[in-house]
TIGU-119963 format. One record per residue (C-alpha): x negated, y negated, z; residue in three letters; chain; residue number from 1. Coordinates in Angstrom, 3 decimals, always signed. Example, Ala and Ser with C-alpha at 12.3 -4.5 7.8 and 13.67 -1.06 7.14 Angstrom:
% TIGU-119963
+----------+----------+----------+------+-----+-----+
!       px !       py !       pz ! type ! mol ! seq !
+----------+----------+----------+------+-----+-----+
!  -12.300 !   +4.500 !   +7.800 !  Ala !   A !   1 !
!  -13.670 !   +1.060 !   +7.140 !  Ser !   A !   2 !
+----------+----------+----------+------+-----+-----+
% end
This chain:
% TIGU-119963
+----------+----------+----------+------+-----+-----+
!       px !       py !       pz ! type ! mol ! seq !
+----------+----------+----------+------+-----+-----+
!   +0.000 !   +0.000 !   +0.000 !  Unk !   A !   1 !
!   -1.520 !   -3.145 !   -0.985 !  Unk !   A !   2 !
!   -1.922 !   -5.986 !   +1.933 !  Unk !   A !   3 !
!   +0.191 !   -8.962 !   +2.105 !  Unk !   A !   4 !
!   -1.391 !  -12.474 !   +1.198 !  Unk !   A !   5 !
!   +0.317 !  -13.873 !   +4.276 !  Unk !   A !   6 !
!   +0.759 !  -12.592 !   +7.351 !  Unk !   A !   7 !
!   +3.153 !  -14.507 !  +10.036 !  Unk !   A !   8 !
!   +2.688 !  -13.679 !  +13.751 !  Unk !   A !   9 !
!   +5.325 !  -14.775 !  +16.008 !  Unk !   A !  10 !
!   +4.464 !  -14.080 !  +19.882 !  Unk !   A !  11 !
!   +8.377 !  -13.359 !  +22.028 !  Unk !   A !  12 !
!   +8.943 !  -12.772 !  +25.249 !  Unk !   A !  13 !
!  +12.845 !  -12.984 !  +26.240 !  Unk !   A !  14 !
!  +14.345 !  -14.719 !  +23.132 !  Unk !   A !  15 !
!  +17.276 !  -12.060 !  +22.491 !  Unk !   A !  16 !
!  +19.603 !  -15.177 !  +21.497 !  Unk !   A !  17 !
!  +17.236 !  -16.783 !  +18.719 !  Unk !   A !  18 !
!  +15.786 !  -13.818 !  +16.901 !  Unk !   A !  19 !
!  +18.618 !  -13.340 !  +14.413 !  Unk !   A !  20 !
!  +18.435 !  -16.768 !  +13.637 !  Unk !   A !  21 !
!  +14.548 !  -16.966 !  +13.349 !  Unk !   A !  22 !
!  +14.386 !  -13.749 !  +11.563 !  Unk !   A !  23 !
!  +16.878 !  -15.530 !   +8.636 !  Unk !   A !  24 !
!  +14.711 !  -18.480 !   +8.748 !  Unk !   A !  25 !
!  +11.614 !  -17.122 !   +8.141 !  Unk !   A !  26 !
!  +13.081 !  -14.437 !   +4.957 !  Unk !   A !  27 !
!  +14.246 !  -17.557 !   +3.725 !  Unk !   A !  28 !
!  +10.906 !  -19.671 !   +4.308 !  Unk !   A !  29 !
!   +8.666 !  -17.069 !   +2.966 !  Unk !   A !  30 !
!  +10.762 !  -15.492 !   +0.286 !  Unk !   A !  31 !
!  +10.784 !  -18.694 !   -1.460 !  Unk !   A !  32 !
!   +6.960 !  -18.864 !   -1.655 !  Unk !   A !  33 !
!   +6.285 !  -16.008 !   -4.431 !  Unk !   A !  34 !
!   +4.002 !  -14.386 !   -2.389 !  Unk !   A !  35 !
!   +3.577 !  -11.348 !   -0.605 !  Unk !   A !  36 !
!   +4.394 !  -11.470 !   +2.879 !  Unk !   A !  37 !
!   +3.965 !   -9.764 !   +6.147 !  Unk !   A !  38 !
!   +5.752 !  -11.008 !   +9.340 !  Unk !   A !  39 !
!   +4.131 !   -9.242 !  +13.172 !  Unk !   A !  40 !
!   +6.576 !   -9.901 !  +15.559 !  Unk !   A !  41 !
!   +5.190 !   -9.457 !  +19.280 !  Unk !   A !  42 !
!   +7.023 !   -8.084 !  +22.035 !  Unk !   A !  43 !
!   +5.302 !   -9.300 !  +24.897 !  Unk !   A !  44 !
!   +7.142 !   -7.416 !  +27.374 !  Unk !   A !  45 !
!  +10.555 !   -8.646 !  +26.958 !  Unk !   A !  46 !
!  +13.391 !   -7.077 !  +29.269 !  Unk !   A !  47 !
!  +16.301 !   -9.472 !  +27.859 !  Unk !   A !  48 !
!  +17.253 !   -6.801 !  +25.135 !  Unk !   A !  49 !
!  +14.827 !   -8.302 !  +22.459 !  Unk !   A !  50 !
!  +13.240 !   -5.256 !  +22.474 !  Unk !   A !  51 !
!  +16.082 !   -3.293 !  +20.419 !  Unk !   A !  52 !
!  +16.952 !   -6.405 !  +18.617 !  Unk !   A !  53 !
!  +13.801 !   -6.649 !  +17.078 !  Unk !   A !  54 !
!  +14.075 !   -2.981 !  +16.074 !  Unk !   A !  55 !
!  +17.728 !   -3.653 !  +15.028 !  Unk !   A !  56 !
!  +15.829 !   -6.326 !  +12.637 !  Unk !   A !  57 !
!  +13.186 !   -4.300 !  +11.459 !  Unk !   A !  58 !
!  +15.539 !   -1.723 !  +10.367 !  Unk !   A !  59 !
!  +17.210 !   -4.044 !   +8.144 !  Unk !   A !  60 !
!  +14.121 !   -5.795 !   +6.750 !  Unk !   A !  61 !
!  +10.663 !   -3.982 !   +5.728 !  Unk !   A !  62 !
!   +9.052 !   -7.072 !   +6.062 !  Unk !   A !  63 !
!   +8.975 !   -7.117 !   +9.805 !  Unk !   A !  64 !
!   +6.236 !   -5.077 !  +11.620 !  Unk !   A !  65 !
!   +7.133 !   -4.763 !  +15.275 !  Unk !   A !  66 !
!   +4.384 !   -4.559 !  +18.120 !  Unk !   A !  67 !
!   +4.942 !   -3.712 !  +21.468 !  Unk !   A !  68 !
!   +3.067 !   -4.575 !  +25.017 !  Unk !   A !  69 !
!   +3.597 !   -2.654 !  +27.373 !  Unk !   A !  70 !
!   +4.141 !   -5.389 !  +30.138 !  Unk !   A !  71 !
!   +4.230 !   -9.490 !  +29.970 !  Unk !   A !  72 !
!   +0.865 !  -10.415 !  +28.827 !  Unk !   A !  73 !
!   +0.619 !  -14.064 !  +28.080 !  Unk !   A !  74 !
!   +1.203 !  -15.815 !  +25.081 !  Unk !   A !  75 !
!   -2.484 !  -15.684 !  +24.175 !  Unk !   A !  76 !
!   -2.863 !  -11.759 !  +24.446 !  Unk !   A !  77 !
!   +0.273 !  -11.325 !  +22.308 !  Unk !   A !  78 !
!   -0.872 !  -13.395 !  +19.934 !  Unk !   A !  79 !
!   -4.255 !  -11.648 !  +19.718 !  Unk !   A !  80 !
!   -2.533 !   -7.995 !  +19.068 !  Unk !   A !  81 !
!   -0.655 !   -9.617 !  +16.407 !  Unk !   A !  82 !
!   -3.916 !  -11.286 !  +14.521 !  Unk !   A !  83 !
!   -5.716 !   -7.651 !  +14.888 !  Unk !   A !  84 !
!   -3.049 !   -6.291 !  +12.720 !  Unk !   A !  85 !
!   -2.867 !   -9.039 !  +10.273 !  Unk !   A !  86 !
!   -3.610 !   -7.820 !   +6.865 !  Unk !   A !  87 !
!   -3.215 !  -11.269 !   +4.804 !  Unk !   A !  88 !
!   -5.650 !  -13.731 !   +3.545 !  Unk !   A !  89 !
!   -3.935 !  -16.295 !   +5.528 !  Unk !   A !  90 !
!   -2.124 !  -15.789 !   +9.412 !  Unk !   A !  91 !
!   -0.012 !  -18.506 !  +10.092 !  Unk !   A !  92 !
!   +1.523 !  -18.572 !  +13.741 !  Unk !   A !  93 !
!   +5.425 !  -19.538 !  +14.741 !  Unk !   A !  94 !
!   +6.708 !  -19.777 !  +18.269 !  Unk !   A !  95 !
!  +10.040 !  -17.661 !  +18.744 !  Unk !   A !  96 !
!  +12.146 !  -20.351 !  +20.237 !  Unk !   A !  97 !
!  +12.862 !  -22.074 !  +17.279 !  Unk !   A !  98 !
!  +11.732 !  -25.117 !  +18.096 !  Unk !   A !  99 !
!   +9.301 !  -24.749 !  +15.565 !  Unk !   A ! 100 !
!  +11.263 !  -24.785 !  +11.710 !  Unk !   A ! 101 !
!   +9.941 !  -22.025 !   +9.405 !  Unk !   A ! 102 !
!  +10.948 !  -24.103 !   +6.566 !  Unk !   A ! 103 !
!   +7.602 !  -26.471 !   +7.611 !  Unk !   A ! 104 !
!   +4.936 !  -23.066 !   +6.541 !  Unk !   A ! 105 !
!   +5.040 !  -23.662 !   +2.610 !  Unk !   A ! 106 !
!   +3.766 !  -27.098 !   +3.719 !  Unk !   A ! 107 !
!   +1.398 !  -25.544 !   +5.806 !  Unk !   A ! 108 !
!   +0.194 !  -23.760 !   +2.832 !  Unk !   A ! 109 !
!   +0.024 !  -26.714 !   +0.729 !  Unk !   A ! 110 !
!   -2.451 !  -28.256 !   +2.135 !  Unk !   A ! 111 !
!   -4.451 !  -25.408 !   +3.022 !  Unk !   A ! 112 !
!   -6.685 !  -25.874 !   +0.109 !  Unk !   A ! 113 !
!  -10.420 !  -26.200 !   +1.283 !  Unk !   A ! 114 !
!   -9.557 !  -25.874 !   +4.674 !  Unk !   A ! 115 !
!   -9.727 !  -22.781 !   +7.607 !  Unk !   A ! 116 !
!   -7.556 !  -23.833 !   +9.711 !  Unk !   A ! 117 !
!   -3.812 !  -26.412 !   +9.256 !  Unk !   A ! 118 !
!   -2.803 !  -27.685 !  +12.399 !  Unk !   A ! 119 !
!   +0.645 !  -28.898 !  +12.765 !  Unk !   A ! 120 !
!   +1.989 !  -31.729 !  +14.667 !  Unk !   A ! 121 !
!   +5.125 !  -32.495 !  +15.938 !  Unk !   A ! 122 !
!   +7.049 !  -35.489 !  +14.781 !  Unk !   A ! 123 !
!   +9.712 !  -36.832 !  +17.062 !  Unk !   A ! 124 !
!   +9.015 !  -34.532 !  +19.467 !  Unk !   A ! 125 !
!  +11.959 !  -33.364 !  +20.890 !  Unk !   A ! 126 !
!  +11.192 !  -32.294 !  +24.069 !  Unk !   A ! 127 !
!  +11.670 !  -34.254 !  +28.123 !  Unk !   A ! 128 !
!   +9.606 !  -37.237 !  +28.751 !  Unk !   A ! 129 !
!   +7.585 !  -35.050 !  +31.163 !  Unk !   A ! 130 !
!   +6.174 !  -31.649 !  +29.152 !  Unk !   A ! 131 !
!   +5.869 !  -35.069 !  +26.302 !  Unk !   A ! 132 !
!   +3.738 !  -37.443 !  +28.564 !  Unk !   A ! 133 !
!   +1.883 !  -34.202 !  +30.103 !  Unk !   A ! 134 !
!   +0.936 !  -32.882 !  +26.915 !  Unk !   A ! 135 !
!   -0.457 !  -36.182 !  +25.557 !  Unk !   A ! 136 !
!   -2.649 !  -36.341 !  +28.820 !  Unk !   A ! 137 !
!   -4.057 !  -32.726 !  +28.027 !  Unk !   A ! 138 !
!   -4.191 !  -33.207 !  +24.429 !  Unk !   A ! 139 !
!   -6.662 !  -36.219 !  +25.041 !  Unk !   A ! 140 !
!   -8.971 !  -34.779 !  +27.629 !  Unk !   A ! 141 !
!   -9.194 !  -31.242 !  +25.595 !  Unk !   A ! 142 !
!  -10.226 !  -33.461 !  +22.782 !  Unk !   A ! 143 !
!  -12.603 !  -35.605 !  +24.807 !  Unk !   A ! 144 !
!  -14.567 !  -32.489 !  +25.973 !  Unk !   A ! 145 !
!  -14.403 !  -30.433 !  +23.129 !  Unk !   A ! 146 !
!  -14.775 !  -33.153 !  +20.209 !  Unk !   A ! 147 !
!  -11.715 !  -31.093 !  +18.122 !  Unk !   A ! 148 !
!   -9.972 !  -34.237 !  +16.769 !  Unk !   A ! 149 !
!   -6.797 !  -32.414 !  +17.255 !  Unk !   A ! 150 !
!   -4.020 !  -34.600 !  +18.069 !  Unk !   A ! 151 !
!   -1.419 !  -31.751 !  +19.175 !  Unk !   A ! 152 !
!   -3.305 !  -28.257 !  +19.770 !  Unk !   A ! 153 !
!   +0.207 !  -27.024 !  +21.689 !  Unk !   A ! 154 !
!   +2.574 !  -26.947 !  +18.720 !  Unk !   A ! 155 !
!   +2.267 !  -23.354 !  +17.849 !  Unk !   A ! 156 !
!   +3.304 !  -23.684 !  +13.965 !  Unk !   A ! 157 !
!   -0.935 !  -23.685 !  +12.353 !  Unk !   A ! 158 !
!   -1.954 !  -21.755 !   +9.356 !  Unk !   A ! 159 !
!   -5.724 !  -20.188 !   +9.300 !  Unk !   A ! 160 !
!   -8.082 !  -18.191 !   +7.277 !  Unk !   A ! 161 !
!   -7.816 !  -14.604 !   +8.680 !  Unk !   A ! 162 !
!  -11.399 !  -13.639 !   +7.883 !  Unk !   A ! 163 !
!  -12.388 !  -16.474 !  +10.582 !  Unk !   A ! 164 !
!   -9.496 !  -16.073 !  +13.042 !  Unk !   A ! 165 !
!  -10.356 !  -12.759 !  +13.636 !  Unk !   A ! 166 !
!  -14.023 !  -13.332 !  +14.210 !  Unk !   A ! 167 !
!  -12.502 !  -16.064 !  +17.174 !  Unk !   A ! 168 !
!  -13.359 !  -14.586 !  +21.036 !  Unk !   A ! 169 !
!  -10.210 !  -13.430 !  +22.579 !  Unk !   A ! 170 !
!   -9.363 !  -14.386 !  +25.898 !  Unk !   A ! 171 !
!   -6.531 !  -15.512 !  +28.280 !  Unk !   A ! 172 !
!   -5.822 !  -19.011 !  +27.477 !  Unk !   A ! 173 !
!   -7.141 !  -18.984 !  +23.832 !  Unk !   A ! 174 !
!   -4.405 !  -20.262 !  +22.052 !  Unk !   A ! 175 !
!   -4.946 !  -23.487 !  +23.519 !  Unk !   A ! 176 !
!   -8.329 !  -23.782 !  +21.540 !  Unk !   A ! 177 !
!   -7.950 !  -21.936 !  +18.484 !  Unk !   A ! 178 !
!   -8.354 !  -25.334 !  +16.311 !  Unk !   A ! 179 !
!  -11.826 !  -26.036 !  +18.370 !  Unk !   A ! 180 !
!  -13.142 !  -22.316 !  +17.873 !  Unk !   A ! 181 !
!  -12.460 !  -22.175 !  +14.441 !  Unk !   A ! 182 !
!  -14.573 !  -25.408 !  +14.272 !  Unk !   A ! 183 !
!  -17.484 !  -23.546 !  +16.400 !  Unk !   A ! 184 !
!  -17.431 !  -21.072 !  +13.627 !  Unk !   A ! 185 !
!  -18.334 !  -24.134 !  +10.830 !  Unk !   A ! 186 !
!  -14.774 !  -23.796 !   +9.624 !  Unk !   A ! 187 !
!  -12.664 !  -26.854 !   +8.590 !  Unk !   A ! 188 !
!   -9.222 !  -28.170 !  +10.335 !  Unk !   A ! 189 !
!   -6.989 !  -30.657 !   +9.474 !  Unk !   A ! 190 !
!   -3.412 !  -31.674 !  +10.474 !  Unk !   A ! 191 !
!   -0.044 !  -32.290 !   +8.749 !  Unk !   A ! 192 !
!   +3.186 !  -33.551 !  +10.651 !  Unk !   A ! 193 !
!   +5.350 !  -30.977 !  +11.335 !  Unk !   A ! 194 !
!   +9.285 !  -30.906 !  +12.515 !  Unk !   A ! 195 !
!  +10.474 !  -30.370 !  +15.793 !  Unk !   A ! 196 !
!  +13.832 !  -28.834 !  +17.004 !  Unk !   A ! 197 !
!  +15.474 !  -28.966 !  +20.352 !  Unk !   A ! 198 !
!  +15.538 !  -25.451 !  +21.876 !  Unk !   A ! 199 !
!  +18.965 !  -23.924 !  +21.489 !  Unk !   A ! 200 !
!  +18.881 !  -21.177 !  +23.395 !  Unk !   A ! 201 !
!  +17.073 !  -19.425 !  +26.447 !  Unk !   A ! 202 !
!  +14.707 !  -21.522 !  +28.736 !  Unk !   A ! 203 !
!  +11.162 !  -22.841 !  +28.295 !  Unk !   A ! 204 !
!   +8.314 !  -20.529 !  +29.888 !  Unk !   A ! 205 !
!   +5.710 !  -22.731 !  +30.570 !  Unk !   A ! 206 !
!   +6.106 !  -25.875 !  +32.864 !  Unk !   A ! 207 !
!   +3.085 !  -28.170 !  +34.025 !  Unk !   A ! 208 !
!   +2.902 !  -26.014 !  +36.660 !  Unk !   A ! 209 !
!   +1.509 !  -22.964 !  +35.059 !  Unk !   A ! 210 !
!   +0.013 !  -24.719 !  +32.633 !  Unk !   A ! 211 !
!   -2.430 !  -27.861 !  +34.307 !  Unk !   A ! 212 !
!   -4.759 !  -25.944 !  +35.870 !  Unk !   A ! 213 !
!   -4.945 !  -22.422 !  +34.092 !  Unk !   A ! 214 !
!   -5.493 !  -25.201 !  +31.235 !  Unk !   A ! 215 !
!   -8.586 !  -27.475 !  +32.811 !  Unk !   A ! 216 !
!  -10.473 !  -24.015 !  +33.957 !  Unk !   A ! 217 !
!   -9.901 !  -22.516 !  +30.217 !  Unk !   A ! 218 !
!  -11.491 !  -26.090 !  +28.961 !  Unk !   A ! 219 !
!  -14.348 !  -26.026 !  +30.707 !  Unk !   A ! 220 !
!  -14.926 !  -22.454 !  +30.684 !  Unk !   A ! 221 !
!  -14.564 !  -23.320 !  +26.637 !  Unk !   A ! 222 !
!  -16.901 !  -26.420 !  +26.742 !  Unk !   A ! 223 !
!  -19.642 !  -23.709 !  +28.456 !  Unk !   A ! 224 !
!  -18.945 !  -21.595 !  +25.634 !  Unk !   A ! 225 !
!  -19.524 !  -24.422 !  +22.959 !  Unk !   A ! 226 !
!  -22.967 !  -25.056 !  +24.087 !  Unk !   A ! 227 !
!  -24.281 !  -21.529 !  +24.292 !  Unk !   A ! 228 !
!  -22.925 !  -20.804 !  +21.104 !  Unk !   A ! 229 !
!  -25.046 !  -18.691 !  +18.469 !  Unk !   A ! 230 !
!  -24.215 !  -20.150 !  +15.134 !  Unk !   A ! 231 !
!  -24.450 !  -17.075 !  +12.196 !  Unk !   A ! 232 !
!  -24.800 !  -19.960 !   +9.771 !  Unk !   A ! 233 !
!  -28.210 !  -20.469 !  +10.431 !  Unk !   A ! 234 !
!  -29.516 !  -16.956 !   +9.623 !  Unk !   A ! 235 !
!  -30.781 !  -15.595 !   +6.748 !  Unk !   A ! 236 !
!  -32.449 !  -12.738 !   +5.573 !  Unk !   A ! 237 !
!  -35.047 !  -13.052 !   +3.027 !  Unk !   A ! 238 !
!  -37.145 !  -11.215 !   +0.301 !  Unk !   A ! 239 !
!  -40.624 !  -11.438 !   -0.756 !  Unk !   A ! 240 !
!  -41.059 !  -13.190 !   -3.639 !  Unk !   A ! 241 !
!  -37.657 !  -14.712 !   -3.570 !  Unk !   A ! 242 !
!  -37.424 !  -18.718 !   -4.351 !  Unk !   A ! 243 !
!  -36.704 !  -20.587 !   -0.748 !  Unk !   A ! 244 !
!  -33.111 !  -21.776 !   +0.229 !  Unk !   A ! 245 !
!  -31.927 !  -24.870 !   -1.084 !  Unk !   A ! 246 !
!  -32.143 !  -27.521 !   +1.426 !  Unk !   A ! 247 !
!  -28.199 !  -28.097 !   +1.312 !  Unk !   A ! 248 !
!  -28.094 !  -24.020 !   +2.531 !  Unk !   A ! 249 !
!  -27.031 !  -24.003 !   +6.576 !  Unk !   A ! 250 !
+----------+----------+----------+------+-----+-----+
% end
């Protein structure tokens, strides 16, 4: 069976109520692209019935893949058993709660060219004045230590070049920096605005709270990581007699 040229990973974790919904969005998102298509759609230990809907949705579309944790993970380790089993050129990433709008990813695509990594960010945000005003503090001081120039690393909609993504570390807490380790790697981000829905259904699961601090020890434990990194671009292996690297060559 030949692989996809997309692949679409979607972490979920007790979002029984929107997966029909999403599921119809994205056939219609990707369907209209032309392209072959893949969607991974992580159970991160749901216990809302999501688990048999997603089979119930499966069942009645071969594009879906399902994958299965055996207990709640995180967002970040859900998202890292779906990129392991991405087959496609390009992964792009959704959240489940439909905030994010599947009809943004041929965008996404669009302006892919050149680049590793598309970022998206959220126009008129529609979320309270608190995760809003929160985010925009951790946004800037992320960016501050990490140099990323991303504006909105928390919207979850971002399309990148598989080949790099899955050469990124996994950890707890990676999602957050995805953008800044594809950079680490020499690969090239840029953003695009995005839309933003109101959530419809089910509640929010993550509040400054569990967010603040897990998020400031992950950024410095990430800065660390920045400075002892080994860059592969600057190794070469050479053969007698062959003419030296161009000086342009990393």
């Amino acid at each position: 069976m030949p692989s996809p040229e997309i692949s679409l990973v979607v972490p979920i974790y007790n979002e029984v109520e929107n997966l029909p919904v999403l599921a119809e969005e994205i056939r219609r998102a990707l369907s209209a692209l032309g392209q072959s298509y893949e969607v991974l759609l992580v159970d991160d230990g749901s216990t809302d019935g999501s688990s048999e809907e997603l089979l119930r949705l499966a069942g009645e579309d071969s594009h879906l893949r399902i994958v299965q944790l055996a207990r709640n993970q995180g967002q970040s380790p859900a998202l890292a058993a779906g990129f392991r089993r991405a087959r496609g050129a390009v992964t792009i990433t959704l959240d489940a709660d439909l905030q994010n709008d599947p009809a943004d990813i041929p965008a996404l695509l669009a302006a892919f060219e050149g680049y590793d990594c598309v970022s998206g960010v959220r126009a008129n945000r529609r979320d309270t004045w608190v995760r809003r005003i929160s985010s925009r503090i951790a946004n800037r001081v992320r960016s501050s230590v990490l140099e990323d120039g991303i504006s909105d690393v928390g919207c979850s909609l971002k399309a990148y070049r598989t080949e790099l993504l899955q050469a990124v570390p996994m950890f707890k807490g990676m999602h957050r920096f995805l953008p800044a380790l594809i950079l680490m790697q020499g690969g090239r981000v840029r953003e695009i605005p995005v839309n933003h829905r109101p959530r419809r259904f089910g509640q929010a699961k993550y509040g400054i709270g569990n967010r603040l601090w897990r998020g400031l020890y992950d950024l410095y434990a990430v800065a660390w990581m920045r400075k002892r990194w080994i860059d592969r671009r600057l190794e070469r292996e050479v053969t007698p007699g062959a003419p030296p690297p161009s000086p342009e060559a990393p």
